[in-house]
N, C-alpha and C positions, 0 to 999 in steps of 0.2 A: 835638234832635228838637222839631218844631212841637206843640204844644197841639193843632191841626187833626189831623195823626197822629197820636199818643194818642188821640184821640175817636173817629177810623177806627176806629185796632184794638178798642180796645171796643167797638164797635158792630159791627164783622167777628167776635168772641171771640161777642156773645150773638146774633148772627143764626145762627152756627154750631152755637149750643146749643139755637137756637130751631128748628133744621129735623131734629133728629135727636130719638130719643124714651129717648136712655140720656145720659151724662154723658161729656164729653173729657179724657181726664188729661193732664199738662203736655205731654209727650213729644207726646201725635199733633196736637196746638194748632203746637208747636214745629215742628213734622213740615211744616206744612201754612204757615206765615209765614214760617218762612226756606226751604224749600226751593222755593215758591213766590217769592221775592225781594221781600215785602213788605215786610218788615223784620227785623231781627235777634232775636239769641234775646234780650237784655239789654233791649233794647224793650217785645219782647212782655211778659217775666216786668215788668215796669213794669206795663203796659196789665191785666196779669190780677191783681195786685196791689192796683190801685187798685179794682177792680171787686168784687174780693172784699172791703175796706175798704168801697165804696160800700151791700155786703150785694145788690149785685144776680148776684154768682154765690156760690154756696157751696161751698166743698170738703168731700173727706173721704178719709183718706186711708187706705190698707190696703198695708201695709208699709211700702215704701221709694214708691209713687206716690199721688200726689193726683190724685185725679177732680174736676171743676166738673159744677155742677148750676147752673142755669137758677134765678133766685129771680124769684117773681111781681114785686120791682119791676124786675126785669132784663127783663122782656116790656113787662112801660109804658114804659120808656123806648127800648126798640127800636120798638115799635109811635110815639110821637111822634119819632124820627130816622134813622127805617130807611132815608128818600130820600137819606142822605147817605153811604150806600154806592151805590155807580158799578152798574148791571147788568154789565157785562163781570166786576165783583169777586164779585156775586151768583153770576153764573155759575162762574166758580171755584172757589167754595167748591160749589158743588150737583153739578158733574163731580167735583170729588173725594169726595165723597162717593158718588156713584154707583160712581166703580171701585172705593173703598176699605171702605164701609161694613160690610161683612162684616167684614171684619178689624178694623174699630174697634170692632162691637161684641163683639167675640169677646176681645179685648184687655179691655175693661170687666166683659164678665161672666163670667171667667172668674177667680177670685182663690183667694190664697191666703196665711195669714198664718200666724206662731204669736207663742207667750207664754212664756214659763216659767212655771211653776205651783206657785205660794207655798206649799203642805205638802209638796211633795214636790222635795227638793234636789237640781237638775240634769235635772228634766224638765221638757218643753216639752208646750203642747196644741198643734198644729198644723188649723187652724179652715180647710178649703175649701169652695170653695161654685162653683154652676154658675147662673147667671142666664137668663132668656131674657127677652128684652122687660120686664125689669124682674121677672120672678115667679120666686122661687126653685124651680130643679126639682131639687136636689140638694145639702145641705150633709153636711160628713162633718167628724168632730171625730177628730183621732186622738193620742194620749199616746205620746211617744216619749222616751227616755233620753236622746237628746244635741242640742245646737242643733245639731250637723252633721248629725243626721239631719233637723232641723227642717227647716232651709235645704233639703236636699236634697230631701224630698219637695215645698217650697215653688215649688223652681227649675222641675221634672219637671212638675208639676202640668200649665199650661198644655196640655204637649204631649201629656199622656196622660190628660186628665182625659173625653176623650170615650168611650176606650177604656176607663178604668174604669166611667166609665155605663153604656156599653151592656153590659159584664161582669155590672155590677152587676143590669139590669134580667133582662138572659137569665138569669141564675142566680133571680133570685126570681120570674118570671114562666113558667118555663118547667116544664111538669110532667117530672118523672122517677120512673120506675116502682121507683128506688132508694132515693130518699125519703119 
């Protein structure tokens, strides 16, 4: 691979972080350059590698995925080389973001992790959280006896973590003449 691609994907990696207002984890980066036919996955993890070396993206990672985050010298250096991304590739990346972006950020702020928990042998804290625009509108901490349950709540999370909101909010916001 050319030194000139390399520099593309970098500069494709922080234009993409520079038009959205949450963070890309490896997988929808991945999602969007080889399924797209930019280039390969071995590439890219090169390209996002170097950039995080370079300090202009940061990761942070919650469980088994890493998110990139945009670092202020990652915008100076896009703001002096943004022209050497093509418009047609601008373009690409901003349609898919239009069809996708729901779903990438709902993928981002939507997490869920655990720990074990060093006094107590064989339990896990299982730590989820629900994001919007970046402002926390729900974390919930729960102590559970086994990593399978850990996992399990971990895995479930995603798909049910709306339904437990809105559970959660109707029960504490709703009067009843029982209570």
């Amino acid at each position: 691979m050319s030194e000139e691609s390399l520099t593309l994907y970098k500069l494709m990696i922080l234009f993409m972080l520079d038009n959205l207002d949450f963070p890309l984890t490896n997988s929808q980066l991945s999602e969007f350059f080889v399924n797209h036919g930019y280039t390969s996955y071995f590439h890219l993890q090169q390209a996002i590698s170097e950039l995080v070396e370079s300090e202009f993206v940061r990761t942070e990672t919650i469980r088994n995925t890493t998110n990139y985050h945009l670092m202020e010298s990652g915008k100076e250096a896009l703001s002096m080389f943004h022209t050497q991304i093509s418009e047609p590739i601008k373009k690409d990346i901003l349609d898919y973001f239009a069809e996708k972006k729901y779903q990438l950020r709902k993928e981002v702020d939507i997490t869920a992790d655990y720990y074990p928990l060093k006094k107590k042998r064989g339990e896990y804290m299982v730590k989820t959280q629900i994001k919007e625009k970046g402002s926390l509108l729900l974390e919930l901490s729960i102590n559970v006896v086994s990593k399978e349950q850990a996992i399990a709540i971990c895995d479930s999370w995603e798909k049910k973590s709306d339904a437990v909101y809105g559970k959660l909010m109707e029960m504490l916001l709703l009067t009843n003449s029982d209570s």
